[in-house]
N, C-alpha and C positions, 0 to 999 in steps of 0.2 A: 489214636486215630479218631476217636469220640470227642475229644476235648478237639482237634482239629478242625472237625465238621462245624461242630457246636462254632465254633469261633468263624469258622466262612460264614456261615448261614446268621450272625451277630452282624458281620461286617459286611453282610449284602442286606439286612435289613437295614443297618445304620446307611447308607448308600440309600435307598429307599425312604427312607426317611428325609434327609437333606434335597432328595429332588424333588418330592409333594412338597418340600417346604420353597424350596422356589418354584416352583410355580404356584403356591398358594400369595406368595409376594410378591410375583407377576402384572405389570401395570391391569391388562386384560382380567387376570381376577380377581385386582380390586375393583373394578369397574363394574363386571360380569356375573362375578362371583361362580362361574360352571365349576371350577375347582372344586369348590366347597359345596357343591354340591351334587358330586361325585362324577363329574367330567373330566375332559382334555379337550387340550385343546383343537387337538385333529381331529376327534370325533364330532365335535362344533363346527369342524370345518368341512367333514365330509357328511354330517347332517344337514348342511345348509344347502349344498351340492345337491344333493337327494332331494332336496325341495325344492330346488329353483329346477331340476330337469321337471319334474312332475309337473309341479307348476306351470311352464312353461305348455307344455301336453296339456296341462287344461286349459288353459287360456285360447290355445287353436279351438279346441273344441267351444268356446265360448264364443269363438269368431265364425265360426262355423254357425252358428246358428245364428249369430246380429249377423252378419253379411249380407244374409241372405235376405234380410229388410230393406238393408242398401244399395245392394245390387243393381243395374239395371236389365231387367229380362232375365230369362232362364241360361245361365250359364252355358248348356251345349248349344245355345241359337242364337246366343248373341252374337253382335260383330266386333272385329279388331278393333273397330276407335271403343263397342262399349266395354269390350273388356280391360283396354289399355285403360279408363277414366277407371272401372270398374277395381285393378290393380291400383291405383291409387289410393280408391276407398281402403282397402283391407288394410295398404301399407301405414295408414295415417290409422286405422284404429287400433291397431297392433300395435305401433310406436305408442299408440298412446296409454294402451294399457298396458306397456310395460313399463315408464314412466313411472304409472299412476301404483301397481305392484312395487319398483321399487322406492317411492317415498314411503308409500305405507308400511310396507316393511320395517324398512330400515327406521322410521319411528315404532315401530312396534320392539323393535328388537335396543333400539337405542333408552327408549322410554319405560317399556313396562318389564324389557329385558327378560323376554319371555320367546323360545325359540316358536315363534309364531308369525306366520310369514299373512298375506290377507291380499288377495287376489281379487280383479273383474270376476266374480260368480258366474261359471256356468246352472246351477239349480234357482239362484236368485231370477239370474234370467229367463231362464225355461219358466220357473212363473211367474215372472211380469209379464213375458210373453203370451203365454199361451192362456193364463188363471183368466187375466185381465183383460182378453179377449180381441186379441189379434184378426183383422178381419171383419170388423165394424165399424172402421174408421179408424180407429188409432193406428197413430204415425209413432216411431221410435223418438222424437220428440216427446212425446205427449207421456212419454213412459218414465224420459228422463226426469219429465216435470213434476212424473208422481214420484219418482227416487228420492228429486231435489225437496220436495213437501217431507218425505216420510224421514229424510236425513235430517229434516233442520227438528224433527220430533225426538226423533232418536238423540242428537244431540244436546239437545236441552236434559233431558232422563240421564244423560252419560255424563254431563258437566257437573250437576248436582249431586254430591256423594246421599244426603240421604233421601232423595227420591231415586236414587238408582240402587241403596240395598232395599230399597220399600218395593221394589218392581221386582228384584230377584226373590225379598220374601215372600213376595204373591204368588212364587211357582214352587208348590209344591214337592216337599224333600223328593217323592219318588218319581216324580216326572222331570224333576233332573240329574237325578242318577238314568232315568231311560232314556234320556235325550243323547247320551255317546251311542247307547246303542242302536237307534233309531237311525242318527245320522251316518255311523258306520255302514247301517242295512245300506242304505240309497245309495252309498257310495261303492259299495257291492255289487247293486243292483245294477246300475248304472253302466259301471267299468265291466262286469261279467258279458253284458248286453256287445258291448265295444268288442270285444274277443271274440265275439259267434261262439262263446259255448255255450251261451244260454240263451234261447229264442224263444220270446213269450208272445208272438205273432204281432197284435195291433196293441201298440204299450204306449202309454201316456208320457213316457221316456223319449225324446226326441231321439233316433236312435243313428249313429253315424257309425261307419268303420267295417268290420268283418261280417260284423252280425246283417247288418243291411247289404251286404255283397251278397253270401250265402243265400240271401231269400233270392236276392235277383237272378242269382245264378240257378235256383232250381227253378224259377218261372220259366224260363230260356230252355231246361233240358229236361222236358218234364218228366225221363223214365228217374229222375235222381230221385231218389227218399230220403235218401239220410248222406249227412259228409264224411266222408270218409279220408282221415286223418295219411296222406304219403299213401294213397295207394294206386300204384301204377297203374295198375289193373284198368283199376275204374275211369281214371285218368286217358287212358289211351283207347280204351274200346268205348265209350262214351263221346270221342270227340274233341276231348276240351283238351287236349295236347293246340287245340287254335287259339285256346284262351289264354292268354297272357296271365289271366289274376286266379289261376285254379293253383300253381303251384306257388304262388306268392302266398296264396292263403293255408297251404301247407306252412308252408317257413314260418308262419306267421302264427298258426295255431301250433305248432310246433315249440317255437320259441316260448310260448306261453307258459308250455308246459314245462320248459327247462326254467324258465324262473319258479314257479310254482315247488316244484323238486328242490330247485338250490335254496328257497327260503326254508324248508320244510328239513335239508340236512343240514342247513348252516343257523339253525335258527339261535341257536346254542353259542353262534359267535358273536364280536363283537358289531359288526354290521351286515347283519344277515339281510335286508330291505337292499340296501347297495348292492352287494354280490349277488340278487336275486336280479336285479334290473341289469346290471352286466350282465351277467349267463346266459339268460335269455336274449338279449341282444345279439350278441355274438354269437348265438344259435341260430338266431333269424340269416345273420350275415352269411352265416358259411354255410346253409342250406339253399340257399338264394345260387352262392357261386357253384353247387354241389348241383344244382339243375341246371345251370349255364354248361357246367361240364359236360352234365349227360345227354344235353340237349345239340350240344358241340359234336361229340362222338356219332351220334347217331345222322350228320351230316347238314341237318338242319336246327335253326335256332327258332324255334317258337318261341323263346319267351322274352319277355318285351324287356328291354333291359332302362327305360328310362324312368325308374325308381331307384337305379345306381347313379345315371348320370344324370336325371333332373334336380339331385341333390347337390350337384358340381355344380350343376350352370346357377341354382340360386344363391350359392357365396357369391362366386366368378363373374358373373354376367352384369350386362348392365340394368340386367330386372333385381340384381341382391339390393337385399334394405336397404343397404346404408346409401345408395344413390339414388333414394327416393327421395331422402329427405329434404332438398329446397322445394319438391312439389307439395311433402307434406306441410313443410312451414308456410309454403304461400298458399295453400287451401284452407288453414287451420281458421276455424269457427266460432271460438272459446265465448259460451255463452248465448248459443244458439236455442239452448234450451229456454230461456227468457224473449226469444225473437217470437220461434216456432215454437216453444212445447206447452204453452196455455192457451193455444186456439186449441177449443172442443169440437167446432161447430160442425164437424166432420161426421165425428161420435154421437153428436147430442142429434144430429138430423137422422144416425140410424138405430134410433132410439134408443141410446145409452145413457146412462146417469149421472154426473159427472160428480154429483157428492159420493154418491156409491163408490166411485171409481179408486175416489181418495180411501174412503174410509176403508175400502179392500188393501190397497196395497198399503197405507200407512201401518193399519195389522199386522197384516203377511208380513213385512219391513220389521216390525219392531219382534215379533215371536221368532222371527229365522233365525235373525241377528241376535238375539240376544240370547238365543237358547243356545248358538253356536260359541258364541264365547264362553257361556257357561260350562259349555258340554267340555271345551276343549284346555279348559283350565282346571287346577287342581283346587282341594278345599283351603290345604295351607300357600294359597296366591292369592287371597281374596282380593289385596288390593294392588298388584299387577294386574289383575283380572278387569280393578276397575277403569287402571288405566291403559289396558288395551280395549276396553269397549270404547274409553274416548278416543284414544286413536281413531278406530275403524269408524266412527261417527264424524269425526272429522275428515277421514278421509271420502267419505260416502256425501257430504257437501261437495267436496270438489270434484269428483265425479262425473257428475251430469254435467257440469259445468264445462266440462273436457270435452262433453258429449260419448264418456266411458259409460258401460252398465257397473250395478252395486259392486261393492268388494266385499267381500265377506274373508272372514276367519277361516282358512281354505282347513277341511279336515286332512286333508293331507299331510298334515304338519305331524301328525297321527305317526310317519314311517322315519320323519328324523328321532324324534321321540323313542321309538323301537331299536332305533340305532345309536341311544343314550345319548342324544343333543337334552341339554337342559336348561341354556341360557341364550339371552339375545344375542350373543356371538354367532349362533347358527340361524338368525333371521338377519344379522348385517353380511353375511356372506350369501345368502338367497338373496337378499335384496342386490348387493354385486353383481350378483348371476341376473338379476333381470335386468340391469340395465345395461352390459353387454350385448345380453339377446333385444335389448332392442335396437342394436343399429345392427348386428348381425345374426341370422340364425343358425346360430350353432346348436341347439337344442335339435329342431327339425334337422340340420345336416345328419346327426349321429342316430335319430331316433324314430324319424319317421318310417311309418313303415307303405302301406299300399296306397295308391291313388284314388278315387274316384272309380268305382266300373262302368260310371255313366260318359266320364269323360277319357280321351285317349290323351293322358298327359304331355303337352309338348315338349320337346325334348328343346328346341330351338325358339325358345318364348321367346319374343323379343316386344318390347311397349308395352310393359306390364304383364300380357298374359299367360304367362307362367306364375307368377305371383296371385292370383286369380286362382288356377288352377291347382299351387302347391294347398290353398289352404282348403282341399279337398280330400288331404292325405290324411289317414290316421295316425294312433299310435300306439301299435294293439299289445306288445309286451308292456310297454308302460302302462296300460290300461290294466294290466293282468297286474302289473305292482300296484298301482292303484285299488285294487280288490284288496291286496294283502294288506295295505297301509287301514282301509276301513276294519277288515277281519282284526287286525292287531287294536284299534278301537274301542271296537264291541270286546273284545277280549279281558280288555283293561276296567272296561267297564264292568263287566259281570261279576269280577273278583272281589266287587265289595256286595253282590250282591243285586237280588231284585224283592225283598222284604216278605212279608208274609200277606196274608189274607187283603185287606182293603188296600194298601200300599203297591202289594204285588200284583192286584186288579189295575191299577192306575198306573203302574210299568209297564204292562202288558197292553194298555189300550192304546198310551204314546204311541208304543215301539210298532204296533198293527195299524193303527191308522196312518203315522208318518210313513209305512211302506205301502199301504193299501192305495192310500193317496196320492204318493208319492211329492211329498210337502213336510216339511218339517215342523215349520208353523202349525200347519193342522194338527200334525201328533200331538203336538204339546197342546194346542188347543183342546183337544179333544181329551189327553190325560187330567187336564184340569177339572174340565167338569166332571168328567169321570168321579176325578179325589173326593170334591164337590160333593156330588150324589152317594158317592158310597159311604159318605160320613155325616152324612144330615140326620139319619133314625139313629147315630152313637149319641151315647150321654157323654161319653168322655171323647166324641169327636174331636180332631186336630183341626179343627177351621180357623183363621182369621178372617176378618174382612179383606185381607187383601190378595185371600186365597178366592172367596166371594167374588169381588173383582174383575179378580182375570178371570173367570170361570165367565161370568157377564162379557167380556172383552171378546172371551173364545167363541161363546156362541155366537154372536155379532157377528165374527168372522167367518164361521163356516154359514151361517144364515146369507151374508156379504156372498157367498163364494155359489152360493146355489143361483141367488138372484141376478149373478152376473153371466 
């Protein structure tokens, strides 16, 4: 019986053997290599998946916030012709940044073959926007003119293999071992904010989604304190049985929690990030229909059902994407950033600087970017590593030119990774995935979750303004996988470590300033001089001049950052 075993368990190992070896002979991982280094190819394929929905969730939120530059007037008061012109704007920047997502990709994934997808930045934006001082004149021009300056910098450092290892050895060993964890905080920070489970009151975070409903909704009902997670109770003797968005935001913090849970029991599996964003989904869905029912039963229907069906009407209708697109082509402006983005005289009359202005964001541009790529590659990639920083510098020239904001090295790539993606096969199938989603949104059909509480979503848009309107909707379980994809990050990171005494000072001041500040560039600016200073009274200090350098480079920039 023993010598029988012995021989299945032979003959299913030999079976196992002959299929790693085709698939190690596989055209895909001759080209790829994921085999070899310990992939499949479905796991590349459902890593890529996982990135392109995520992705996808970021990118609204990054139009969420440009839109609202381009817009004309305040959303709930404009009128039917500005919001039809005003649907146009969004559909033309959205098209464009998914485009511009997936060429970058799919050269990331084709060239440095590194499961790395590099998206429009919502964080890059939020400080071009806001660092760089929105509100004194500058136009969204004017921002792409500083991108299109700071990309042609960036890319000179990225073309040149030894000024671009001379630039990574100026940043000290321990501030880039802290830069995943830095960058994972923000991504935490960020997406926690998105879910209303964490309310830090007036946050330097642009903040969209659940968390900004809940304030709104207690300013409106002032006996509320606290939310209370399905509770009827509060729910009905409170009033808000009239509120459309009280039990959405149940399903919604609800579903949160059931992704949170299913990461945390499946984490063990082989795509525990995946079956955490389904779970939760489909938590949300059958909570949503589980209040339609009881709201049925009880004879009337308070709750507003057109976050079911204004996701129909935006494939269906003639407001979905892809029938935007001869308005997009016949608006398209390619290079408006050279017409409009080098007049100052706006800025400079409300007494801005316009050297300063460079010399901020060319910084900010080259520490975000480059620490992100650092952060998001491995030690044995170095030169994958370098050829996806020329990627992303390449693709950060055509950009502004598009009239898109930066792309950056999306940390997100963080939860294919967790779900054992290891090669550019899982950045050519995210890149697939975005340019799908740009003539149709399938991303938002499946995943968006609540509307606007400012606005009453139309259910019947027609001339744009449902299109308008949709990109006011969240995406709060994906926001909630988003948390876990940073947590899985910082994770990764810590397991080699945050060093000891002067090293473990200059982990420590990255990882608190990049979250204090909320700036990534800063952390690292600031872990530099740190290193800097804490090793100037050693005899046997680790300095170079080109740790010296950046330290000079970083204080400029936060000096840049006060005076702006």
């Amino acid at each position: 019986m023993s010598e029988a075993r012995a021989s299945r368990r032979a003959q299913k190992a030999q079976k196992l053997e002959r299929k790693q070896a085709r698939r190690a002979a596989s055209p895909l991982n001759r080209f790829f290599h994921h085999v070899d280094r310990g992939s499949t190819t479905s796991r590349e394929v459902m890593g890529g998946l996982l990135t392109c929905i995520l992705c996808v969730c970021g990118i609204f939120m990054n139009l969420q916030l440009i839109t609202a530059m381009l817009i004309s007037g305040p959303v709930g008061t404009a009128s039917i012709t500005e919001i039809a012109a005003n649907g146009e704007i969004i559909a033309r920047q959205y098209f464009l940044s998914m485009l511009l997502a997936f060429a970058g990709s799919l050269a990331i994934g084709l060239i440095a073959r590194l499961p790395l997808a590099q998206i429009p930045s919502l964080g890059l934006s939020t400080v071009m926007i806001s660092t760089l001082g929105i509100g004194t004149g500058l136009t969204w021009q004017n921002l792409l003119a500083v991108c299109l300056v700071s990309s042609v910098v960036y890319t000179v450092i990225a073309a040149v293999p030894t000024l671009r290892r001379a630039v990574l050895k100026a940043i000290p060993r321990p501030v880039r071992q802290a830069a995943p964890v830095a960058l994972g905080l923000l991504v935490v920070f960020v997406a926690m904010q998105l879910t209303g489970l964490v309310s830090l009151g007036d946050s330097a975070v642009v903040n969209y989604g659940t968390g900004t409903l809940i304030t709104r909704m207690e300013d409106q009902q002032a006996a509320v304190q606290t939310f209370r997670l399905f509770d009827f109770a509060t729910y009905n003797s409170l009033g808000y049985k009239a509120d459309s968005f009280y039990p959405l935001l149940q399903a919604c913090l609800l579903g949160v929690l059931a992704a949170f849970a299913a990461f945390l029991l499946l984490r063990r599996t082989r795509r525990p990030v995946f079956h955490a964003l389904m779970i939760g989904t489909v938590v949300y869905f059958l909570l949503m229909l589980l209040q339609v029912v009881v709201e049925m039963k009880r004879g009337k229907l308070n709750f507003n059902l057109d976050p079911l069906w204004g996701r129909l009407w935006m494939v269906g209708s003639e407001d979905a994407q892809h029938l935007h697109l001869e308005a997009i082509l016949r608006s398209l402006n390619l290079g408006e950033v050279f017409t409009r983005g080098f007049d100052f005289s706006a800025y400079t009359e409300a007494g801005g600087s316009v050297l300063m202005l460079f010399g901020t964001g060319v910084l900010t541009f080259l520490f975000a970017n480059i620490a992100t790529v650092d952060a998001m590659t491995r030690d044995e990639e170095e030169k994958q590593a370098g050829l996806t920083m020329l990627v992303n510098a390449g693709a950060n020239v055509l950009a502004p030119i598009c009239g898109v904001s930066a792309l950056a090295v999306t940390p997100l790539n963080a939860a294919a990774r967790r779900d054992g993606a290891r090669s550019g096969l899982s950045a050519v199938v995210a890149a697939l995935g975005f340019l799908v989603s740009a003539f149709v949104w399938v991303v938002p059909f499946v995943f968006s979750t609540t509307s606007s509480y400012d606005i009453q979503f139309n259910l019947y848009g027609h001339y744009g303004t449902s299109m308008q309107l949709f990109t006011e909707s969240s995406f709060i379980v994906a926001d909630s996988v988003m948390a876990i994809a940073g947590l899985c990050l910082i994770a990764g990171a810590l397991k080699r470590g945050i060093g000891e005494g002067r090293n473990a000072a200059a982990f420590l001041v990255t990882v608190l300033a990049a979250l204090l500040l909320n700036s990534l560039a800063l952390g690292v600016a600031a872990g530099i001089v740190s290193h800097v200073l804490t090793n100037l009274t050693d005899p046997e200090r680790e300095l170079t001049y080109g740790h010296i350098g950046a330290a000079i480079c970083g204080i400029a920039l936060m000096a840049l950052m006060l005076l702006l």
